[in-house]
MDTraj code that builds the backbone (N, CA, C; nanometers):
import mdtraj as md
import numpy as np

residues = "UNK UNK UNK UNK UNK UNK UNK UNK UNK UNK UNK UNK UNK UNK UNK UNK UNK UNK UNK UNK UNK UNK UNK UNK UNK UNK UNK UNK UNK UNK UNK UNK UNK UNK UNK UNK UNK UNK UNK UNK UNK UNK UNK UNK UNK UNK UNK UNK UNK UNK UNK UNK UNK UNK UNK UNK UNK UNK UNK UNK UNK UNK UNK UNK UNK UNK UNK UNK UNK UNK UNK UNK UNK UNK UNK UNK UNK UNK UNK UNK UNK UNK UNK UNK UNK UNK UNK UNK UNK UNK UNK UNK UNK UNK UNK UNK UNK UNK UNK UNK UNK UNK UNK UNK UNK UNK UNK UNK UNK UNK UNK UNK UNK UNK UNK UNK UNK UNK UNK UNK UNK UNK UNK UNK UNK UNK UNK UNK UNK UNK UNK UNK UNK UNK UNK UNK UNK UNK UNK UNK UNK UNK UNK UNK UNK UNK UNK UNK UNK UNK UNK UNK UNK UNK UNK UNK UNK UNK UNK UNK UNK UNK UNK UNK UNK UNK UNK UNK UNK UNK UNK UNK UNK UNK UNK UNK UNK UNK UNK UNK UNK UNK UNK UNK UNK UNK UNK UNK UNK UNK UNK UNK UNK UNK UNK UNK UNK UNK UNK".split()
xyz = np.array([
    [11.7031, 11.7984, 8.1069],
    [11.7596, 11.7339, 8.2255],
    [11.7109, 11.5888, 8.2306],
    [11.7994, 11.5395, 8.2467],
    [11.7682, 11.3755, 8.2507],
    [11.7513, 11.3833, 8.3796],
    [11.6272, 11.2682, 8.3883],
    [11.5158, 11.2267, 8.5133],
    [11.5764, 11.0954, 8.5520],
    [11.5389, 11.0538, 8.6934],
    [11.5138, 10.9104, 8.6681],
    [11.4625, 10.9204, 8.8238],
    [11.2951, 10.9039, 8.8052],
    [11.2211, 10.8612, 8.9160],
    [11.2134, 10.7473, 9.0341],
    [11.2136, 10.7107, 9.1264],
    [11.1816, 10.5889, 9.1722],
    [11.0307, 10.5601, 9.2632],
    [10.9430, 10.6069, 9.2359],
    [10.8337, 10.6492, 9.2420],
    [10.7397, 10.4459, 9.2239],
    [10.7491, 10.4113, 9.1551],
    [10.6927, 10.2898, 9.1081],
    [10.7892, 10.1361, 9.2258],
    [10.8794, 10.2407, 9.1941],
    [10.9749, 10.0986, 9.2941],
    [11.0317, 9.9759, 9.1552],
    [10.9494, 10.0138, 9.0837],
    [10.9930, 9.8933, 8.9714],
    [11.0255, 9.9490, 8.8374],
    [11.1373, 9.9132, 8.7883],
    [11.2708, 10.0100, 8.6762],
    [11.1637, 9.9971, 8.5780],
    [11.0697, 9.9428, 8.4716],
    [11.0214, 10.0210, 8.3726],
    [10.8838, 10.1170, 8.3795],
    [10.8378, 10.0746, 8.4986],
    [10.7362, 10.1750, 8.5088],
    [10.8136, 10.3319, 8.5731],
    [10.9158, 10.3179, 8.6693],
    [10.9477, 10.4283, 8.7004],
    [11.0464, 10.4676, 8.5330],
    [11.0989, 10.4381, 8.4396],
    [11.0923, 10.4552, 8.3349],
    [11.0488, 10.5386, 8.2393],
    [10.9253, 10.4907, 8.2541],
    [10.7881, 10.6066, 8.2305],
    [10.7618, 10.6961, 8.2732],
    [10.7611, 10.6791, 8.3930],
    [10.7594, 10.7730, 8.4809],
    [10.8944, 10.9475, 8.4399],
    [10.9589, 10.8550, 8.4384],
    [11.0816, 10.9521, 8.4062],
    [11.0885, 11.0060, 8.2737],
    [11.0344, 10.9831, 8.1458],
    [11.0780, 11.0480, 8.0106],
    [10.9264, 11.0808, 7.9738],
    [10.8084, 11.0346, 8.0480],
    [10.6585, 11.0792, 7.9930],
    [10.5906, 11.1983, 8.1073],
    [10.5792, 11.2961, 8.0828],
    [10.5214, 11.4340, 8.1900],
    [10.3384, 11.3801, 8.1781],
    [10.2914, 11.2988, 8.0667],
    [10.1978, 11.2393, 8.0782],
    [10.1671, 11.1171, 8.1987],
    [10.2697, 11.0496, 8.1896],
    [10.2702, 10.9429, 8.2963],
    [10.2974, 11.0202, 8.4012],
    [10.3525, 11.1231, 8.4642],
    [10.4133, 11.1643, 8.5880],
    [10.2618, 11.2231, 8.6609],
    [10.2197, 11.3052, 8.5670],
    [10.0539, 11.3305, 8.6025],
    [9.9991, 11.2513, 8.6256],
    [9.9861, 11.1196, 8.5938],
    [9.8294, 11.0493, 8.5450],
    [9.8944, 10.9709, 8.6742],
    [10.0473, 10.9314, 8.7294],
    [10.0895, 10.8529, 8.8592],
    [10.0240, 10.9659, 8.9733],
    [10.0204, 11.1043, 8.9780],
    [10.0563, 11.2005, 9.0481],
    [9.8904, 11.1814, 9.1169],
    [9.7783, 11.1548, 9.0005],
    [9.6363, 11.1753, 8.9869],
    [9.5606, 11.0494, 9.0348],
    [9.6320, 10.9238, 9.0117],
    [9.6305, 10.8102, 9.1006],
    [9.6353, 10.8264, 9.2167],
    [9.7268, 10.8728, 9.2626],
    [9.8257, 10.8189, 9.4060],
    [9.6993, 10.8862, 9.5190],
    [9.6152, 10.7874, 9.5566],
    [9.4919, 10.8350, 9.6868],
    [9.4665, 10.7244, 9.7220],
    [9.4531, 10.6844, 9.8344],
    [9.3890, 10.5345, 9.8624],
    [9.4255, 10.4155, 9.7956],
    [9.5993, 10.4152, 9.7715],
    [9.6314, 10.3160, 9.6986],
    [9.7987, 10.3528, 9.7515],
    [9.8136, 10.2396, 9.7829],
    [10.0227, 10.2240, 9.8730],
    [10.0843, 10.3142, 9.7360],
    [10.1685, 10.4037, 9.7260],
    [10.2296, 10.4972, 9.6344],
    [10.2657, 10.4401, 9.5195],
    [10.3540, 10.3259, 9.5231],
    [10.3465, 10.2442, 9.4423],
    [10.3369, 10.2015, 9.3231],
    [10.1522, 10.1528, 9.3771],
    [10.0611, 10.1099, 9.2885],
    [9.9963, 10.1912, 9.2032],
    [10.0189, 10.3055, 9.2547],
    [9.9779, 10.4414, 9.1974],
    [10.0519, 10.4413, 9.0782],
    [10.2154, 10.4803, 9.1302],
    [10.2825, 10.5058, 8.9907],
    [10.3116, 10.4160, 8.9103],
    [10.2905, 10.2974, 8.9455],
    [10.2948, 10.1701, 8.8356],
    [10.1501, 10.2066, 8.7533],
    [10.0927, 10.2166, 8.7999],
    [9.9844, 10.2279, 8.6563],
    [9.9820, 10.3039, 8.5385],
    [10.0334, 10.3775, 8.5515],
    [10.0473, 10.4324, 8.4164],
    [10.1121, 10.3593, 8.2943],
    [10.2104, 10.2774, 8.3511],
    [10.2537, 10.1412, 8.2674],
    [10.1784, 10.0625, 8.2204],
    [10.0991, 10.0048, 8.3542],
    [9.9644, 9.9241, 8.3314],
    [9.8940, 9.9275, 8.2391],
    [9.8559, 10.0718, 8.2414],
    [9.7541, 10.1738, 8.1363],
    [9.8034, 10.1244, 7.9915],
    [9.9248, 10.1877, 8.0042],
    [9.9500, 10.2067, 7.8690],
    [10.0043, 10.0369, 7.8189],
    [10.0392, 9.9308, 7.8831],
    [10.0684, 9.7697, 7.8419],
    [9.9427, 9.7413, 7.7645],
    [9.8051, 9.7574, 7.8553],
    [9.7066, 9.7309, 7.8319],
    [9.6524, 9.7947, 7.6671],
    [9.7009, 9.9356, 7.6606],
    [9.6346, 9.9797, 7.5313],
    [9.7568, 9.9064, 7.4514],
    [9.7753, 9.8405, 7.4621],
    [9.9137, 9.8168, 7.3581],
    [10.0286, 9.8869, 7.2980],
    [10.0834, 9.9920, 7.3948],
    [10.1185, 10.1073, 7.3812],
    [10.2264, 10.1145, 7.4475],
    [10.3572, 10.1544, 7.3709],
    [10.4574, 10.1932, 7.5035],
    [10.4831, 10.2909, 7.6116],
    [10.3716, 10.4348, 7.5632],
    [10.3418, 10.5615, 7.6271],
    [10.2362, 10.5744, 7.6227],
    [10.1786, 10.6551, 7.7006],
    [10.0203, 10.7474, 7.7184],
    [10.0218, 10.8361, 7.6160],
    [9.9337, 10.8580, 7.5748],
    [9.8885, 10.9831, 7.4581],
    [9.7730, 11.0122, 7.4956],
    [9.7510, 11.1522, 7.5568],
    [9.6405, 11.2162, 7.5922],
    [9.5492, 11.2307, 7.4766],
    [9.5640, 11.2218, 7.3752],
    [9.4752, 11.2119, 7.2619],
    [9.4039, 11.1147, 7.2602],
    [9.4602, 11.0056, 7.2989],
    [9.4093, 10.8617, 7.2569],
    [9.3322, 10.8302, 7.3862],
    [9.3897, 10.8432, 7.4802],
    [9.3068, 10.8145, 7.6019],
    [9.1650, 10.9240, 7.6410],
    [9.1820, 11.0654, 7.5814],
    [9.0765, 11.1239, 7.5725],
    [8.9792, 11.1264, 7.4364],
    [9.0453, 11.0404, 7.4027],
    [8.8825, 11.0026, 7.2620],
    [8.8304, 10.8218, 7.2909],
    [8.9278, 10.7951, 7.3855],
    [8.8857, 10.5881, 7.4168],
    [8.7381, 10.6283, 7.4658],
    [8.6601, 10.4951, 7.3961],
    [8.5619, 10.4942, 7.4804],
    [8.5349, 10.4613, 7.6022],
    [8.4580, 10.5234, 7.6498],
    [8.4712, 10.5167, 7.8413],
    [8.4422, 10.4000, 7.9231],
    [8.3454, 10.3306, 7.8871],
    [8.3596, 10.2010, 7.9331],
    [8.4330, 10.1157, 7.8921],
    [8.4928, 10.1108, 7.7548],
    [8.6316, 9.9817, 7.7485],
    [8.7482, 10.0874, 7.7882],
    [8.7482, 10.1854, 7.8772],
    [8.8732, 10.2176, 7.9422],
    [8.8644, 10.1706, 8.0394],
    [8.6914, 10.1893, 8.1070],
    [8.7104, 10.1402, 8.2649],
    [8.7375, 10.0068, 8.2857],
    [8.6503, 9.8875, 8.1728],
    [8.7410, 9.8028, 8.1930],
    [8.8963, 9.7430, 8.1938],
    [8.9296, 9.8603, 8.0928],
    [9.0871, 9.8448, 8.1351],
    [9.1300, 9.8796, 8.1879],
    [9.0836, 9.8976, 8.3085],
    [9.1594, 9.9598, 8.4530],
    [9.1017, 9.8703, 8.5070],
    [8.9698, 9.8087, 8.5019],
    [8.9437, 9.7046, 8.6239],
    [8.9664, 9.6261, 8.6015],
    [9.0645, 9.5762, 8.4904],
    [9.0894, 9.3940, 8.4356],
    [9.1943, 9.3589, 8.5546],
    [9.2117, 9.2381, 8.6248],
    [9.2702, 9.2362, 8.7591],
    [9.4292, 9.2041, 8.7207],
    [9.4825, 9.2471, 8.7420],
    [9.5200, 9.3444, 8.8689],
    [9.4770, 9.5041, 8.8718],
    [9.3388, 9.5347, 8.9301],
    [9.3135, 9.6458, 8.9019],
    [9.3913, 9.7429, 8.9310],
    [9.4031, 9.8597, 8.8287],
    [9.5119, 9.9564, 8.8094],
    [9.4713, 10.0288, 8.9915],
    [9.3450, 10.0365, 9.0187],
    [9.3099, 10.1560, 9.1533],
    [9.2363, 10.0826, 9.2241],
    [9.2272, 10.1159, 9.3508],
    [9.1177, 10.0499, 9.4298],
    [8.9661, 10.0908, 9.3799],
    [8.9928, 10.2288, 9.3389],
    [8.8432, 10.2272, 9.2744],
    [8.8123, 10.2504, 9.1353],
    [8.9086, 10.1465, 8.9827],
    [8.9196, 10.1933, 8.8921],
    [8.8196, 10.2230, 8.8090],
    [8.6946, 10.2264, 8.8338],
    [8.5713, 10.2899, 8.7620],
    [8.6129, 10.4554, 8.7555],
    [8.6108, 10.4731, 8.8523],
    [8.5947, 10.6427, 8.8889],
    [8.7408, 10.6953, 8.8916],
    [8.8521, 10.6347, 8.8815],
    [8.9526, 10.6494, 8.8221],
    [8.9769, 10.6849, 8.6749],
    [8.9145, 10.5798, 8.6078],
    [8.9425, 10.5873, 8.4922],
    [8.8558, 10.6949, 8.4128],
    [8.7727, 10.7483, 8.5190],
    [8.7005, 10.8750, 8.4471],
    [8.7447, 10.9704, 8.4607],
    [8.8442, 10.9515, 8.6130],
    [8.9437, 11.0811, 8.5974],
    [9.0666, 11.0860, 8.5176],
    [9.1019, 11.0190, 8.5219],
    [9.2186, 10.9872, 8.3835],
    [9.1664, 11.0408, 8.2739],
    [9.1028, 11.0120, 8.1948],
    [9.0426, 11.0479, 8.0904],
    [8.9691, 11.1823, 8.0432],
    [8.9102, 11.2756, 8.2086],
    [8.9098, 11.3905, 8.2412],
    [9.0336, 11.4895, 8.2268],
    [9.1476, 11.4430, 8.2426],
    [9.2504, 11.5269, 8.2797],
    [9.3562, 11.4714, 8.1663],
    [9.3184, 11.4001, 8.0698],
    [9.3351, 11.3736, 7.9183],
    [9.3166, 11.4662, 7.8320],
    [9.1140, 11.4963, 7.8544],
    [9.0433, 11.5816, 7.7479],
    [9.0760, 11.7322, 7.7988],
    [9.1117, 11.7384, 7.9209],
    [9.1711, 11.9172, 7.9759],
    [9.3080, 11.9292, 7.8948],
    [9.3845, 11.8484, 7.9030],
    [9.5325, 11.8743, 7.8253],
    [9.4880, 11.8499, 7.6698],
    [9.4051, 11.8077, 7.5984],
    [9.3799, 11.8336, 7.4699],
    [9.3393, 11.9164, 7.4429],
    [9.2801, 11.9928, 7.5012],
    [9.1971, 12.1215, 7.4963],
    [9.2460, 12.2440, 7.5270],
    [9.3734, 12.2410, 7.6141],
    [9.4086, 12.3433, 7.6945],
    [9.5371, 12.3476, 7.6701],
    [9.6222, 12.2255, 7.6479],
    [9.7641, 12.2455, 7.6130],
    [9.8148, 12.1311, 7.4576],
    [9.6875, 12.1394, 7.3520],
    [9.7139, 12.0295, 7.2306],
    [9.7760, 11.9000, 7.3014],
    [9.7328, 11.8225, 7.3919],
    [9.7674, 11.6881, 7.4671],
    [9.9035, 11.7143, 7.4927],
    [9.9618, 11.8288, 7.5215],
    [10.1184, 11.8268, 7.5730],
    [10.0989, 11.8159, 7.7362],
    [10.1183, 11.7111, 7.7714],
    [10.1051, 11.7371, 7.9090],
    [10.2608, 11.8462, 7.9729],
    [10.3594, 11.8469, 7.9400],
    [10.4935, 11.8820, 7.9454],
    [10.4431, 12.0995, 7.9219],
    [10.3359, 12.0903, 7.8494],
    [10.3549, 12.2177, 7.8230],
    [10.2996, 12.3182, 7.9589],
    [10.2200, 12.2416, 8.0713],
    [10.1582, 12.2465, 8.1799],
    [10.2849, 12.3505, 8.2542],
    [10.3929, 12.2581, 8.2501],
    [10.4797, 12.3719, 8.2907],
    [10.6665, 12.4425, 8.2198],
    [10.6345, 12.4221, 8.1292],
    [10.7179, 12.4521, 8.0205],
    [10.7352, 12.5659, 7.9728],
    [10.7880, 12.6513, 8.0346],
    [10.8408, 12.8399, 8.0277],
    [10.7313, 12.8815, 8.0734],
    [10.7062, 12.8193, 8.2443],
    [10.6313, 12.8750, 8.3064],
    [10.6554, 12.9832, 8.3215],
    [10.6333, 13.1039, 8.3980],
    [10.7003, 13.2224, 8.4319],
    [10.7051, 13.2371, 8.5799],
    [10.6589, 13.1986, 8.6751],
    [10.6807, 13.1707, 8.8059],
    [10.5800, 13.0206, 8.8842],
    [10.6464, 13.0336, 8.9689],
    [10.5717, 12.9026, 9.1178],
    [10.4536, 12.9379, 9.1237],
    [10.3822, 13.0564, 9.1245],
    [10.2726, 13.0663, 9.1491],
    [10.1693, 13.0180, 9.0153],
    [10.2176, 13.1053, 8.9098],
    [10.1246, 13.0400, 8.8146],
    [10.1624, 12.9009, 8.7865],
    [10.2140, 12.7987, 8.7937],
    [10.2737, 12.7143, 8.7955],
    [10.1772, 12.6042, 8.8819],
    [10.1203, 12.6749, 8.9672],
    [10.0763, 12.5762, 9.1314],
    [9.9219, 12.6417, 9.0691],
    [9.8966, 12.7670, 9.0088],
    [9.7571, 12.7711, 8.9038],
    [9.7318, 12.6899, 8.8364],
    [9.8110, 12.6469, 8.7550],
    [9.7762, 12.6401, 8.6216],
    [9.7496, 12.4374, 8.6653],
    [9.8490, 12.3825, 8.7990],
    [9.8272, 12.2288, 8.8142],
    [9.6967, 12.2266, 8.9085],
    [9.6650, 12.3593, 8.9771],
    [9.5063, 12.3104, 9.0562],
    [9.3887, 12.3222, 8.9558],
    [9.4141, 12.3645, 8.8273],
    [9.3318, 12.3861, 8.7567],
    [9.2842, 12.2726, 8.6603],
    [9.4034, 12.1429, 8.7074],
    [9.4076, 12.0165, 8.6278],
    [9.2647, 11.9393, 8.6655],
    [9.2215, 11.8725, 8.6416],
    [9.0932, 11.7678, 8.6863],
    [9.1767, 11.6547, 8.7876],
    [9.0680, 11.6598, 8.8834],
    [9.1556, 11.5569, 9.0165],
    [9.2895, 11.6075, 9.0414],
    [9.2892, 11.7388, 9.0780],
    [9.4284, 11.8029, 9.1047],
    [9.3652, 11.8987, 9.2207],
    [9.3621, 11.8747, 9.3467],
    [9.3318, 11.9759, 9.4472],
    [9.5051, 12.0189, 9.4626],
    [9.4314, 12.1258, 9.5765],
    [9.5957, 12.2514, 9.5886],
    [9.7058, 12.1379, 9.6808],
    [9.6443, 12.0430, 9.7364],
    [9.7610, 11.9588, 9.7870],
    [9.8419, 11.9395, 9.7281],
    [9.7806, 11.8465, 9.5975],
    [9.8193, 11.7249, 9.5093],
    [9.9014, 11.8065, 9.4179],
    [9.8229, 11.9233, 9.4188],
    [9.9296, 12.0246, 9.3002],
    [10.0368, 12.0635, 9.3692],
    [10.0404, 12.1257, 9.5113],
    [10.1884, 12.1302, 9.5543],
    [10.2680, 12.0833, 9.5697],
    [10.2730, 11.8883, 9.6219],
    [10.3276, 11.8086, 9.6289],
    [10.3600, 11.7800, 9.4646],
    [10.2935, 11.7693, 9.3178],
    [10.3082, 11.7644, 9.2064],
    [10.4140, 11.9059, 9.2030],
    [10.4395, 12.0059, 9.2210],
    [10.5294, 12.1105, 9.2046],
    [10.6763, 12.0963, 9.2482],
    [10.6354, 12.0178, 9.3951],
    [10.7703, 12.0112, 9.4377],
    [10.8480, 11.8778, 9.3764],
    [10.7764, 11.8053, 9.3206],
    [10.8216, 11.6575, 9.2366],
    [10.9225, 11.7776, 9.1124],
    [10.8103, 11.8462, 9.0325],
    [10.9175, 11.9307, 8.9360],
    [11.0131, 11.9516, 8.9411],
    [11.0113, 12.0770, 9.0752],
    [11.1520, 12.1611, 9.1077],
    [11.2394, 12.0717, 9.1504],
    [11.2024, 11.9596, 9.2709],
    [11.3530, 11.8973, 9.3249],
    [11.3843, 11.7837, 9.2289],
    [11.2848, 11.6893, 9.1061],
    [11.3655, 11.5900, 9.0513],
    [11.3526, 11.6351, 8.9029],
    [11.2514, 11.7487, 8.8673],
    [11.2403, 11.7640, 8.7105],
    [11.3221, 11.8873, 8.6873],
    [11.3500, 11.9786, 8.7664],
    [11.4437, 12.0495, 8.7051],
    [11.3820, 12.1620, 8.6969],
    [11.1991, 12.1812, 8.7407],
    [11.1539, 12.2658, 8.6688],
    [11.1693, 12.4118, 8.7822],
    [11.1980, 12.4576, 8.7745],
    [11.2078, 12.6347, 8.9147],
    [11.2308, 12.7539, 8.8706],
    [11.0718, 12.7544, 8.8060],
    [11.0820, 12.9054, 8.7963],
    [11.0999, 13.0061, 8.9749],
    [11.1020, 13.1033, 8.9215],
    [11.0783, 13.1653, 9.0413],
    [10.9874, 13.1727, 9.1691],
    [11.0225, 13.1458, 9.2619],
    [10.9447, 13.0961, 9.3684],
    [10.8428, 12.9787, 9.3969],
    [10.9065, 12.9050, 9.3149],
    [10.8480, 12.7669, 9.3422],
    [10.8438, 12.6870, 9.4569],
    [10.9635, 12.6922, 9.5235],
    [10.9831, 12.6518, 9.6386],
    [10.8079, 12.6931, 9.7574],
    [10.7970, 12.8020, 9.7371],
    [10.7255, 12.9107, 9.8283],
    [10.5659, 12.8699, 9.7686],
    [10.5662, 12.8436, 9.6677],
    [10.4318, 12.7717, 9.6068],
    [10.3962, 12.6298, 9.6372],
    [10.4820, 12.5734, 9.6496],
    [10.4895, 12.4330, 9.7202],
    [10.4867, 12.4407, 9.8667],
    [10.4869, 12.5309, 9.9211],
    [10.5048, 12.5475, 10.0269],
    [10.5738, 12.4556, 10.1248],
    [10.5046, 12.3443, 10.2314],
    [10.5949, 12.2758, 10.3390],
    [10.6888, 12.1629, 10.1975],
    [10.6221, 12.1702, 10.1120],
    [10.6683, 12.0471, 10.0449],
    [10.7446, 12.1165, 9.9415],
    [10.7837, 12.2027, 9.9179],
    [10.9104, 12.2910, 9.8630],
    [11.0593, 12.2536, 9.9453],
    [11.0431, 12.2913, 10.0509],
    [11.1013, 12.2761, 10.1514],
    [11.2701, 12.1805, 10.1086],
    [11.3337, 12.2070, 10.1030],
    [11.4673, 12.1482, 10.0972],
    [11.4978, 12.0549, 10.1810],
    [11.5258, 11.9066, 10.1445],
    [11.6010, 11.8503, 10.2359],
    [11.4420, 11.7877, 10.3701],
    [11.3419, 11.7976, 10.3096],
    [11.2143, 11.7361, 10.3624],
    [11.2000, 11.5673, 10.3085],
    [11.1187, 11.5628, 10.3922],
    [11.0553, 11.3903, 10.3400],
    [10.9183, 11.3825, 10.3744],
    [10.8669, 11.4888, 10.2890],
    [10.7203, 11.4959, 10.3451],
    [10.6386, 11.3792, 10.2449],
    [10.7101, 11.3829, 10.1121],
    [10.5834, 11.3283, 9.9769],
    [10.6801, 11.2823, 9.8725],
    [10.5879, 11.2201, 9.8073],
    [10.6461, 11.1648, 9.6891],
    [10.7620, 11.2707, 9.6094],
    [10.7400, 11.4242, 9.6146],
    [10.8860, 11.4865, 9.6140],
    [10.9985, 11.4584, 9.6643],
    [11.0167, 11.3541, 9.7580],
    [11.1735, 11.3621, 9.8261],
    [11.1655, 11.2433, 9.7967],
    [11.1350, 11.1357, 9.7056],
    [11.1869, 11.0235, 9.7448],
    [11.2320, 11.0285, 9.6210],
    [11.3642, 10.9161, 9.6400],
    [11.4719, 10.9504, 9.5193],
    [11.5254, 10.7893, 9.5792],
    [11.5351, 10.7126, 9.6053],
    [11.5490, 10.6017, 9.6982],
    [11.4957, 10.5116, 9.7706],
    [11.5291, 10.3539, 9.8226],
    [11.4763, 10.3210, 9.8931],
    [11.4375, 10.3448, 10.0346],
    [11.5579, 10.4433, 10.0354],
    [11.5917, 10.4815, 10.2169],
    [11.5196, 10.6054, 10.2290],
    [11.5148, 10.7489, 10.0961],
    [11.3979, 10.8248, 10.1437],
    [11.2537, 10.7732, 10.1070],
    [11.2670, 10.6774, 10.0644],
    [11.1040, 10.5904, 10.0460],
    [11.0632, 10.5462, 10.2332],
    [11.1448, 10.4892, 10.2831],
    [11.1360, 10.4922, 10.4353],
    [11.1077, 10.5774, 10.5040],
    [11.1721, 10.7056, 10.4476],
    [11.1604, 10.8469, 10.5253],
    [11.0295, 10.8886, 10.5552],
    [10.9983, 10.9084, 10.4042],
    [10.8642, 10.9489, 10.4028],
    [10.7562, 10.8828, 10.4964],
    [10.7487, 10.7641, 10.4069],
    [10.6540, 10.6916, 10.4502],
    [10.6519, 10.6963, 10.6351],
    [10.7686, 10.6838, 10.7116],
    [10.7658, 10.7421, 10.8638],
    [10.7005, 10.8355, 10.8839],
    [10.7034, 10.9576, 10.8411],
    [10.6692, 11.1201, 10.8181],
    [10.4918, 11.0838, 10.8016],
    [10.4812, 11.0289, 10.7166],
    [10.3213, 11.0110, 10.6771],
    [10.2927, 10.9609, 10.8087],
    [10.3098, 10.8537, 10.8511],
    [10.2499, 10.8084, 10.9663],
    [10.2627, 10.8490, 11.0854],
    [10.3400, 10.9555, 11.1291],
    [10.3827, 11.0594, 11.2483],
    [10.2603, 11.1533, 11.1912],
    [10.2519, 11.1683, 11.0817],
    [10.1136, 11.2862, 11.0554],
    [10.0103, 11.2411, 11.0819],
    [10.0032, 11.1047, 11.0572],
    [9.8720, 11.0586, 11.0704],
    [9.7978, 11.0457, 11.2250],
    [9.8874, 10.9854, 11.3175],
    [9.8936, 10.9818, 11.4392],
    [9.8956, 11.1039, 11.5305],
    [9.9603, 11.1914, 11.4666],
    [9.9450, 11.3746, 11.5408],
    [9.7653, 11.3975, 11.4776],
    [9.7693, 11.3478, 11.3843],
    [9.6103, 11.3847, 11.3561],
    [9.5084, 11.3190, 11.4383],
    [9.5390, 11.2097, 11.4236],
    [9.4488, 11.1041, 11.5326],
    [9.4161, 11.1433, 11.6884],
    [9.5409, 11.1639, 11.7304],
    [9.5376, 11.2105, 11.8392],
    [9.4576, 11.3829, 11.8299],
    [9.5138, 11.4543, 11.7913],
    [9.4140, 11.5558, 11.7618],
    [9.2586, 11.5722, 11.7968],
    [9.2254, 11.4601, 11.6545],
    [9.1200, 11.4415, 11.6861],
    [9.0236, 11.4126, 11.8062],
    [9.1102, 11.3180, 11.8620],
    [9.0643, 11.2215, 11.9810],
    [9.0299, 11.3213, 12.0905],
    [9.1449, 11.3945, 12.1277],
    [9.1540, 11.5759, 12.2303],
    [9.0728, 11.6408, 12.2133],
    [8.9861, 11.6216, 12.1002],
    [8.8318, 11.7822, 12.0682],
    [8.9060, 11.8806, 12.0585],
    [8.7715, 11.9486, 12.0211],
    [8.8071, 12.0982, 12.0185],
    [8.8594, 12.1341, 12.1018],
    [8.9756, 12.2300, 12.1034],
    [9.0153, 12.2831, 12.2599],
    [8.9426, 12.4257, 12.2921],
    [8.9048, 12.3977, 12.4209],
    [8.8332, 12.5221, 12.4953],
    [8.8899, 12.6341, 12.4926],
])
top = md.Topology()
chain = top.add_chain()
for i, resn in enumerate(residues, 1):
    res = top.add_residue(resn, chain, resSeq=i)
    for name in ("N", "CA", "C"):
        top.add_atom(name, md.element.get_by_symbol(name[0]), res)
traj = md.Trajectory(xyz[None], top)
């Protein structure tokens, strides 16, 4: 199934984004404390910098670790915090060399259902059960990928016809969506907070 992400906002990194399951991770593993973005542009970054037109989990899990981190902190730094970035990158490099011969694609490639599916991505390095559900529902609604009950493994962010996460955006206008949605969450939280515990 032909992809085509808009995740980066900018046509060759979302590019990457779209034909590398390496880049879709390593944007997916970014995206914290950094505008969405900037997140999925780096993997471009990454790979401009190694002189490279793609990521190869091989190569990035045998680089040595400090001339990676500097190539994440050469400015325009790839993360707000690309030290400890680039150790997770490189973490979740040496797990897919080890665990799937650097196929990142094989992660979910004749999965057999949503559930092992939403296993097998919390089991990634820098992959909590959020990041993996919101990473699941990116699969099913733009990669094509649905095994059985995926939807239900992704849970709110399965959801059809949502604008919760980087799964629904396909556009500039559900790029708006979302990003509204995030900040209605954020503010129901705030307020939350602010109310205490209730008696």
């Amino acid at each position: 199934m032909a992809v085509s992400l808009h995740l980066a906002q900018q046509a060759d990194a979302d590019a990457l984004l779209s034909r590398s399951a390496l880049a879709a991770l390593t944007g997916m593993l970014l995206d914290q404390q950094v505008p969405m973005e900037k997140a999925f542009a780096g993997p471009l970054t990454i790979a401009q910098r190694m002189g490279a037109e793609d990521l190869d989990a091989r190569v990035i899990a045998g680089y040595d670790p400090e001339a990676f981190a500097e190539l994440l902190s050469a400015k325009p730094a790839v993360h707000r915090y690309p030290g400890s970035m680039a150790k997770r990158v490189q973490q979740l490099c040496q797990y897919l060399v080890e665990h799937y011969d650097g196929d990142a694609a094989a992660v979910w490639r004749e999965v057999p259902s949503g559930a092992e599916l939403l296993r097998r991505l919390v089991e990634l390095p820098g992959f909590g059960k959020q990041k993996s559900q919101i990473f699941l529902a990116l699969l099913g609604k733009q990669f094509g990928v649905r095994p059985d009950g995926w939807r239900e493994a992704a849970g709110l962010y399965g959801e059809e016809g949502s604008r919760r996460s980087v799964a629904d955006i396909t556009d500039p206008e559900s790029l708006v969506q979302v990003r509204a949605y995030k900040q209605q969450a954020k503010q129901a939280a705030k307020a939350e907070k602010a109310a205490g515990p209730s008696k």
